[in-house]
KETIMAR-61509 format. One record per residue (C-alpha): residue number from 0; x negated, y negated, z. Coordinates in Angstrom, 3 decimals, decimal comma. Layout:
- nr_u_v_w
- NUM_X_Y_Z
...
//
This chain:
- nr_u_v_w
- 0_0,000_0,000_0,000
- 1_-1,206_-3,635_-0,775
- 2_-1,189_-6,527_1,203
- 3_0,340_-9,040_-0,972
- 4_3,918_-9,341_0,868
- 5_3,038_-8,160_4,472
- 6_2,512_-10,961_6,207
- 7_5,780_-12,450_4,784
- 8_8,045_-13,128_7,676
- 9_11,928_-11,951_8,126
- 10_13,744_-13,657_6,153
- 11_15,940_-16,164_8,333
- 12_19,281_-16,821_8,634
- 13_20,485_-19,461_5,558
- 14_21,502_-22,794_6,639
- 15_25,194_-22,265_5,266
- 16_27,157_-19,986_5,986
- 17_27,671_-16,192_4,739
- 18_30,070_-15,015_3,142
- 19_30,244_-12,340_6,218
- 20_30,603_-15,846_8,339
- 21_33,483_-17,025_6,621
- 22_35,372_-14,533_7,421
- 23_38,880_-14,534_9,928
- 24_38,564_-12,332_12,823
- 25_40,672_-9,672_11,184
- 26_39,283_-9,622_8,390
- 27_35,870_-8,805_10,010
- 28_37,828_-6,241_11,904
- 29_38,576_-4,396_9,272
- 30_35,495_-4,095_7,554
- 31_33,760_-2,644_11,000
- 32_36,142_-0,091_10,767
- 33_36,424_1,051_6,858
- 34_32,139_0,816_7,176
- 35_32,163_2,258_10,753
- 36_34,165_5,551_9,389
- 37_32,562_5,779_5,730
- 38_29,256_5,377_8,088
- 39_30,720_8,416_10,485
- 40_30,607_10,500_7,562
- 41_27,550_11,532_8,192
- 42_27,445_12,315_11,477
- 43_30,788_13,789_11,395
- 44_29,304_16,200_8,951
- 45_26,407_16,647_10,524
- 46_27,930_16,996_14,164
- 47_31,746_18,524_13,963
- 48_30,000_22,075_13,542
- 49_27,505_22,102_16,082
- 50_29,148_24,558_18,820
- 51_29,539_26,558_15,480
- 52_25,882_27,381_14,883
- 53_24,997_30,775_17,202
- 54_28,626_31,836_15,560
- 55_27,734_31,281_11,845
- 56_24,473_32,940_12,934
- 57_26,384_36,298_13,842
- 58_28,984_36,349_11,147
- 59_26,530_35,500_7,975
- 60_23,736_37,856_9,773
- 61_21,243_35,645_9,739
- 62_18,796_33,644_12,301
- 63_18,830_30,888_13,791
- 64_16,017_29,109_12,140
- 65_18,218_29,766_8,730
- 66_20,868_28,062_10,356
- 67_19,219_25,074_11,009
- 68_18,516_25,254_7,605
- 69_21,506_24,422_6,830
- 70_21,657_21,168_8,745
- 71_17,941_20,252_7,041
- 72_19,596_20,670_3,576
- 73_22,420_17,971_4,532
- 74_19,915_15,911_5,791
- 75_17,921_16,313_2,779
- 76_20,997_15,063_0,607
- 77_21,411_12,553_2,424
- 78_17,789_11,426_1,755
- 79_17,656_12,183_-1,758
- 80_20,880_10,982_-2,965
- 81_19,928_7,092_-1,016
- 82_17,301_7,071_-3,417
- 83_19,574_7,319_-6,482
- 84_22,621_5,783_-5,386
- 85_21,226_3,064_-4,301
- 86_20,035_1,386_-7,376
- 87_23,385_2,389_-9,042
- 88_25,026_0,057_-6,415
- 89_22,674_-2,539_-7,475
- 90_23,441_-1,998_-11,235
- 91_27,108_-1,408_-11,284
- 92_28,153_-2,841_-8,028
- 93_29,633_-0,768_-4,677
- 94_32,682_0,780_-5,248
- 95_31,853_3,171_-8,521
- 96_29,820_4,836_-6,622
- 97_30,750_4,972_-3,051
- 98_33,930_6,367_-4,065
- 99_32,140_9,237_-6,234
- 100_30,487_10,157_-3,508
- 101_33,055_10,711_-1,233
- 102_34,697_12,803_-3,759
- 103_31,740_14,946_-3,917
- 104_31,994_15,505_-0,536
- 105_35,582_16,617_-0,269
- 106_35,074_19,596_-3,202
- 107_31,505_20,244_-1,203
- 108_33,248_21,053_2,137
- 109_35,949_22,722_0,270
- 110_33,353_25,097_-1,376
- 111_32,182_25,495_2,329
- 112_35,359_26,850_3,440
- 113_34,608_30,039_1,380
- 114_30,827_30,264_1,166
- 115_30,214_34,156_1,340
- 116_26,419_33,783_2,822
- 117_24,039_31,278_4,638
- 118_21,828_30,597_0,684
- 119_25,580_29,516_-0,208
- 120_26,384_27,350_2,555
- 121_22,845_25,742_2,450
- 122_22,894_24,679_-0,872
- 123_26,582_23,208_-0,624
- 124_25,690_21,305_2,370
- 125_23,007_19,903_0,373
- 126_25,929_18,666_-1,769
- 127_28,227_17,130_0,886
- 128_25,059_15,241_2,108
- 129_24,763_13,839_-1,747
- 130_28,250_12,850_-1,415
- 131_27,705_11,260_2,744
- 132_24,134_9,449_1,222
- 133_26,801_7,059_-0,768
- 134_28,864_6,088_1,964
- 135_25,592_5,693_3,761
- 136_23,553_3,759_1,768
- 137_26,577_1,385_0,298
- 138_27,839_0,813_4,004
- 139_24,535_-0,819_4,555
- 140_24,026_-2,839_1,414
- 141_27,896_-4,282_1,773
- 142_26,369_-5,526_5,450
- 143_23,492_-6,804_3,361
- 144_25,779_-8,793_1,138
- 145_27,683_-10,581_3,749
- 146_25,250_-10,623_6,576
- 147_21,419_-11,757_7,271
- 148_19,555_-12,260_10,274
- 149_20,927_-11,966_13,809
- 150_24,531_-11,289_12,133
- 151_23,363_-8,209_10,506
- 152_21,894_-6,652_13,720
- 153_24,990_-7,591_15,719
- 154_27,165_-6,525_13,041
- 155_25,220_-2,925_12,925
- 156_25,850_-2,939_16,548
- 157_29,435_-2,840_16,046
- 158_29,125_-0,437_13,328
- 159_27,373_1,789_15,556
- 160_30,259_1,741_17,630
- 161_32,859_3,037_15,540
- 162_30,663_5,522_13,712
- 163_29,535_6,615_17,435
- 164_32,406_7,929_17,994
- 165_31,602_10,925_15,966
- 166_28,149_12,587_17,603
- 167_30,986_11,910_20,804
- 168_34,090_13,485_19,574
- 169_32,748_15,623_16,887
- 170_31,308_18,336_18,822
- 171_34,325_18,503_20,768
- 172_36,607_18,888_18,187
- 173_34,521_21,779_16,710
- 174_34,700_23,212_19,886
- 175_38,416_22,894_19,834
- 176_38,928_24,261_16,579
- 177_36,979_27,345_16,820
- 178_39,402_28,084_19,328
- 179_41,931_28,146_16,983
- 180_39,995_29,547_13,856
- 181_36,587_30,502_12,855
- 182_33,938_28,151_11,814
- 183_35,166_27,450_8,248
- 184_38,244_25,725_9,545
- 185_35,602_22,855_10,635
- 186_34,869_22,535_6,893
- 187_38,465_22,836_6,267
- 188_38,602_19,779_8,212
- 189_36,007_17,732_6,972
- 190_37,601_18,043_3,345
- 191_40,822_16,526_5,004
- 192_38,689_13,406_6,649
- 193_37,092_13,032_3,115
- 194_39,775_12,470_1,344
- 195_41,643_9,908_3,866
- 196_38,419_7,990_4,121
- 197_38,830_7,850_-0,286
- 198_42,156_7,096_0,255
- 199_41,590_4,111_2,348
- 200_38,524_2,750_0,573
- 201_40,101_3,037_-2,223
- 202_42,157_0,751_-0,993
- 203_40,922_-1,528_1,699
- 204_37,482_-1,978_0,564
- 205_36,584_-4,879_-1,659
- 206_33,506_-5,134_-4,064
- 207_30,798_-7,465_-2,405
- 208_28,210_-7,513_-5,339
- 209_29,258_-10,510_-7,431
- 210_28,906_-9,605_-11,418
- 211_26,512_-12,137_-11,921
- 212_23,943_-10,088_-9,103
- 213_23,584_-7,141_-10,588
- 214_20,733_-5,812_-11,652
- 215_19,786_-3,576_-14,718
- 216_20,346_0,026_-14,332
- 217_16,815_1,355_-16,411
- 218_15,085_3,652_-14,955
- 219_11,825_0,916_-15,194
- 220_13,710_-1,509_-13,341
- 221_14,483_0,690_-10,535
- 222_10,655_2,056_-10,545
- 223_9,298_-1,365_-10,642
- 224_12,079_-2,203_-7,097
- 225_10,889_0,736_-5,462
- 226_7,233_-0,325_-6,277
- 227_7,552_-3,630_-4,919
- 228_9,448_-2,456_-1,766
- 229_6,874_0,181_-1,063
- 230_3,595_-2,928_-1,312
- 231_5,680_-4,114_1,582
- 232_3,656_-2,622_4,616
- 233_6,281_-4,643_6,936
- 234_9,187_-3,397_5,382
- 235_7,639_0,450_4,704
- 236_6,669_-0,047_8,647
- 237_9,761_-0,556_9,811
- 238_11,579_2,096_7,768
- 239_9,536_4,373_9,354
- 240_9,894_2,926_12,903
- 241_13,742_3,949_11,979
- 242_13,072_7,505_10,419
- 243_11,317_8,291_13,600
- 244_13,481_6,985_16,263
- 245_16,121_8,639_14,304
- 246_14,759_12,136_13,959
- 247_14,047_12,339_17,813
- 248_18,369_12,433_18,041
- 249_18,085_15,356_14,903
- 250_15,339_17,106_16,993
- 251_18,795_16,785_19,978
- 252_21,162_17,506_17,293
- 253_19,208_20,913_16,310
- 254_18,398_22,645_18,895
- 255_20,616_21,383_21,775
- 256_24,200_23,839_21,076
- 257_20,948_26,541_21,322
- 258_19,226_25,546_24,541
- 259_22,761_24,480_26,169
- 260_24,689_27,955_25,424
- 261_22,118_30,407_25,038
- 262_19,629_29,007_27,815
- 263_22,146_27,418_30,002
- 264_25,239_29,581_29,290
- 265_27,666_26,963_27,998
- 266_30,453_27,658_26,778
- 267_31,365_25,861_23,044
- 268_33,560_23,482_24,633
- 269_31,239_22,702_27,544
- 270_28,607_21,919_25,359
- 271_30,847_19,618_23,685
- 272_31,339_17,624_26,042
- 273_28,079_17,490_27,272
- 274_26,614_16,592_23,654
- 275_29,517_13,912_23,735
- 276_28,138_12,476_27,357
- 277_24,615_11,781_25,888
- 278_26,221_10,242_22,536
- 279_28,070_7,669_24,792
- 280_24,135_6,544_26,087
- 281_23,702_5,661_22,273
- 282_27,258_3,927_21,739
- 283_26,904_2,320_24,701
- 284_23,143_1,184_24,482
- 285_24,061_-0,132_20,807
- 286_26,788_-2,742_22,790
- 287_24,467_-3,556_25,154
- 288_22,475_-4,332_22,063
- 289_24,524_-7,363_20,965
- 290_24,391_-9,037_24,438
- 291_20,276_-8,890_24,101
- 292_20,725_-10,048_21,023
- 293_21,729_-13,903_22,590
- 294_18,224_-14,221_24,159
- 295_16,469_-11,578_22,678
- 296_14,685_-11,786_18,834
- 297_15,493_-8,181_17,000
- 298_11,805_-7,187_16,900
- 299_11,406_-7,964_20,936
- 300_14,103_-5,364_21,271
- 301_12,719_-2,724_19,073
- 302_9,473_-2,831_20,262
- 303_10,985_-2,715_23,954
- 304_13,665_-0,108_22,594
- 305_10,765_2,349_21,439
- 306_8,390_1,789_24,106
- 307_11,095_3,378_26,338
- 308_11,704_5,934_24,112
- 309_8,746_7,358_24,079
- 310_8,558_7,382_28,257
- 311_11,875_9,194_28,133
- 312_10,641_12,016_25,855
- 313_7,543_12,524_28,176
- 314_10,132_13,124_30,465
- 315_12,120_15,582_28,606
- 316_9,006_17,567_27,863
- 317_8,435_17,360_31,666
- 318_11,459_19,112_32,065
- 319_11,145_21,299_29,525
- 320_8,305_22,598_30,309
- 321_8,529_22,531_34,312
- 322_12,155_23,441_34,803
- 323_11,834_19,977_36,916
- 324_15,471_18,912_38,233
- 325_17,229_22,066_36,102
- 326_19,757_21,186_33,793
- 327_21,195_18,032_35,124
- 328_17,378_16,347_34,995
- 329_16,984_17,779_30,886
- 330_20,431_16,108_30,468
- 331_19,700_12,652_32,156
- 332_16,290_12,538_30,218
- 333_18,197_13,141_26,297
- 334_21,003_10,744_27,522
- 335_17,410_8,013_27,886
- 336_16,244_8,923_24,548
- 337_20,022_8,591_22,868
- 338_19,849_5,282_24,660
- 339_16,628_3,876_23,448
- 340_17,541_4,903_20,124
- 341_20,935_2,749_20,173
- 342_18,588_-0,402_20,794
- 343_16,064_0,982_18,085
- 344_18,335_2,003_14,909
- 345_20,492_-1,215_14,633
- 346_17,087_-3,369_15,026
- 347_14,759_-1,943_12,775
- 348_17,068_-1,603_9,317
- 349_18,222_-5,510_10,111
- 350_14,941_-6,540_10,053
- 351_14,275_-4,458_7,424
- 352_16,510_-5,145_4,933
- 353_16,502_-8,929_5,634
- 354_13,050_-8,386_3,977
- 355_14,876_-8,191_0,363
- 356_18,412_-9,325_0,184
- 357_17,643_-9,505_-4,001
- 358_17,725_-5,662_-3,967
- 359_19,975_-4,771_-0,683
- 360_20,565_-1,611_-2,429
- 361_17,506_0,139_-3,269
- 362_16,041_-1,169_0,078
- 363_19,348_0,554_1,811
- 364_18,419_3,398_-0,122
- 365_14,866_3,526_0,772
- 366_15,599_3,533_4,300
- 367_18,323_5,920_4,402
- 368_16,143_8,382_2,413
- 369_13,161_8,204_5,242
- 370_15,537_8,025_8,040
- 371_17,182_11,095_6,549
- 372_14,199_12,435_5,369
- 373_12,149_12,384_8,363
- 374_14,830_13,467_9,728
- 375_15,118_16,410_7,368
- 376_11,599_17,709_8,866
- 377_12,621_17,352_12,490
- 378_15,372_19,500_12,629
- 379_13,360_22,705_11,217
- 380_10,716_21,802_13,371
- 381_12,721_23,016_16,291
- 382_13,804_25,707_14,975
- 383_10,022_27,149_13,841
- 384_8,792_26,196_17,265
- 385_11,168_28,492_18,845
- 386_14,227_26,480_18,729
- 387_13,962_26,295_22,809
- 388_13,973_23,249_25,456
- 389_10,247_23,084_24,842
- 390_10,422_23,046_21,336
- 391_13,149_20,397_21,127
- 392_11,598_17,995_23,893
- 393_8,133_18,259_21,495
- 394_9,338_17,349_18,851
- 395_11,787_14,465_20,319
- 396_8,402_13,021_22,169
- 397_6,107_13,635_19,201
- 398_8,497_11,452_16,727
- 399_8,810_8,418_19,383
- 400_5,148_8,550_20,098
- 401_4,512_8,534_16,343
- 402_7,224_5,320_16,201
- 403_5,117_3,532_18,687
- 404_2,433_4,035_16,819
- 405_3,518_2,728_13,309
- 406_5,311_-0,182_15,212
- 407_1,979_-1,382_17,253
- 408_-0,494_-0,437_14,015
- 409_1,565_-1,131_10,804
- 410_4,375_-3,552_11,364
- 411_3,044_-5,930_14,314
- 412_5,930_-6,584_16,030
- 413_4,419_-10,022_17,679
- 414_4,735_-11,835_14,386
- 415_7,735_-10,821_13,721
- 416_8,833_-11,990_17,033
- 417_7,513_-15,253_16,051
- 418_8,823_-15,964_12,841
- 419_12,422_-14,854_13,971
- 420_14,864_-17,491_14,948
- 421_17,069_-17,143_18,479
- 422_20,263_-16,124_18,874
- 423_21,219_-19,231_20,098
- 424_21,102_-20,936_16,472
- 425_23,430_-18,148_15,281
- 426_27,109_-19,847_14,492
- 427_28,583_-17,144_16,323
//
C-alpha cells in the first residue's frame, strides 16, 4: 500500500445539511427500521440455527467441524458478494440490486429446506449469504448517502439496535422451533422473513443515489475504485480494525451452542437464552455508544472500545483454560467482549466510509467483504482447534489482540482523534 492518501483526515461533517438531516422524525424512523431488518438478515441467517448445529451434525452424519462449515460458507458469501454488489449499487443505483439479492436468498433457504447432505447445505448457504451481502452492503451505502460524520456513527448505533435484535431473539426462536420440527423448519422460516423484508422494501425503501452520481459499471472503473481504496492505509486500517473486532463475536457464534450444550449440558432453549443475554451486552453497548458520542470523537471510542476488548478475551481464555469462576465467569467474560464490540463495529465503518463518500458503495463493499471475510476464517478456526472453550476464547483473544495491533500500528488513532470534529457541532 502507498502513502499518498493516508494521512488524509476523516472527512468532516459538511456545513449544510444532509439530506439524512433534513429529514422529519418519522421519516428517520422508518429508515432505521427497513435498514435495521434488511441489516438483520444476516445475522438472522447466521444466528436462527444455532441450537440446530450438534442436531444437523447427527442427522446429515457428519462432524462438527463440517458443520461449522456451513456457517464459514455464509460468511464467505457474504464477503464475496460485497465485493460485487457493491459497485453495481454505485453503477445502477440501490434498489436493482438490493432487491435481487433478497430474492436470492428466499429460493436459497428454500433449497435449504430439502438439502439431502451437509456438501448440499454448504454450498446453498453460500448462496443465501450472496443474497444477505446485498442487503448488507446497500444498508450501509444508503447511510453513506444521507449521513457523514458523527450522524453516521450515531445513526449505525441505532441500526445496531434493531438488527440486534436478531443474535438476541434468533437463537431462541430456533430453539423454539426445533421443538416443533426438525432443523429445516428454521430454513423454512427464513424463506418466510425473506420475502416480507422484499415485500416491504419493495415498498418503503426509496432510491438514495441521485442519477446524476452514478458511476460507470466497467469492470476498469471498478478495478481502478478498489485500487484507490486499497492505497488508503487509513481506510484499509480501519476495515480491518472492523473484520477483527467482528470475527471475535463469529469465533462466539461458532463454537458457543458446542461448549454451552455439550460441555455445560444446555439444553437448546437454555442456550438460547443465554446466547440472547450476551447479545443484549452488544445492543446495549451500541446505545451507550450514541451518548459517548456527545463528548467523545469516534476514533477515541474505538481505540478505547478495542483496548477493552482485548482485556476481556484474556479473560475468557483465563477461564477457559482454568475453569476460573465455572460457567457463570466464561459467560460474564463473552457478555465483555459482545460489549466492546458494540462500541467498536459502529465506530470503525463511520470513520471508514466517511473516507470516500464519491464511492460509498464499493467502500461498503470492501468492508463488508473483510468483516465477513475475516470473519469467514474465524469460525473454522474453532472448529479445527477443537471447537472447545479453549479453542473459542483463542481465537476471540487472538483477533482483538490482532485489532489492537492494526489500530496502534496502521491507522493511528491520535490523528484521527484530532482531525475529527465534536459532537457538540453536530445539528442534532
Amino acid at each position: 500500500m502507498t502513502s499518498g492518501t493516508s494521512e488524509r483526515p476523516a472527512a468532516a461533517a459538511p456545513t449544510g445539511s444532509t439530506a439524512g438531516e433534513r429529514m422529519t422524525s418519522r421519516e428517520r424512523l422508518r429508515l432505521v427500521l427497513v435498514l435495521g431488518f434488511l441489516t438483520a438478515s444476516g445475522p438472522l441467517t447466521v444466528d436462527l440455527y444455532l441450537p440446530a448445529l450438534p442436531a444437523i451434525t447427527g442427522e446429515l452424519m457428519t462432524t462438527a467441524a463440517s458443520v461449522q462449515l456451513t456457517l464459514t460458507g455464509m460468511l464467505a458469501g457474504l464477503a464475496l458478494g460485497q465485493l460485487l454488489v457493491g459497485p453495481v449499487a454505485d453503477a445502477v443505483g440501490r434498489r436493482t440490486p438490493l432487491l435481487a439479492g433478497m430474492a436470492l436468498h428466499v429460493v436459497a433457504s428454500v433449497l435449504c429446506v430439502i438439502a439431502p447432505n451437509i456438501a448440499v447445505l454448504g454450498v446453498l448457504r453460500v448462496l443465501q449469504g450472496l443474497g444477505c451481502a446485498a442487503a448488507t452492503v446497500v444498508a450501509m451505502a444508503i447511510v453513506r448517502d444521507l449521513f457523514v460524520g458523527h450522524a453516521a456513527a450515531r445513526l449505525l448505533s441505532r441500526l445496531m439496535l434493531v438488527m440486534g435484535a436478531a443474535p438476541i431473539l434468533a437463537p431462541t426462536v430456533g430453539g423454539l422451533v426445533l421443538g416443533v420440527t426438525s432443523w429445516r423448519g428454521i430454513f423454512a422460516l427464513l424463506a418466510v422473513y425473506g420475502v416480507a423484508i422484499l415485500l416491504v422494501t419493495a415498498r418503503l425503501l426509496p432510491e438514495t443515489l441521485p442519477v446524476t452520481a452514478r458511476r460507470g459499471g466497467s469492470v476498469r472503473g471498478t478495478v481502478r475504485d478498489y485500487r484507490r481504496l486499497l492505497t488508503d492505509r487509513v481506510y484499509v486500517g480501519l476495515i480491518l480494525v472492523a473484520g477483527l473486532s467482528l470475527s471475535a463475536n463469529f469465533a462466539y457464534i461458532a463454537g458457543s451452542s458446542f461448549v454451552f450444550q455439550e460441555q455445560y449440558g444446555l439444553t437448546e432453549q437454555q442456550f438460547g437464552l443465554v446466547f440472547g443475554a450476551g447479545a443484549i451486552g452488544l445492543v446495549g453497548a451500541t446505545q451507550v455508544n450514541v451518548r459517548l458520542l456527545r463528548r467523545f470523537a469516534p476514533a477515541q471510542i474505538l481505540t478505547g472500545a478495542v483496548a477493552g476488548g482485548a482485556v476481556a478475551g484474556l479473560l475468557v481464555l483465563l477461564c477457559a483454560a482454568t475453569g476460573f469462576g465455572g460457567m457463570p465467569a466464561l459467560v460474564v467474560a463473552l457478555w465483555l467482549v459482545l460489549a466492546a464490540a458494540g462500541l467498536a463495529v459502529p465506530n470503525a465503518p463511520a470513520l471508514a466510509l466517511s473516507r470516500h463518500g464519491e464511492a460509498a458503495g464499493t467502500a461498503a463493499a470492501l468492508l463488508g467483504a473483510v468483516q465477513f471475510g475475516v470473519g469467514a476464517i474465524a469460525a473454522p478456526l474453532v472448529g479445527v482447534l477443537g471447537a472447545g472453550t479453549v479453542a473459542m476464547g483463542l481465537v476471540i483473544t487472538g483477533a482483538l489482540l490482532a485489532a489492537n495491533a492494526v489500530l496502534l500500528l496502521v491507522v493511528r488513532p491520535g490523528r484521527l482523534t484530532a482531525s475529527t470534529p465534536p459532537a457538540a457541532t453536530d445539528a442534532h
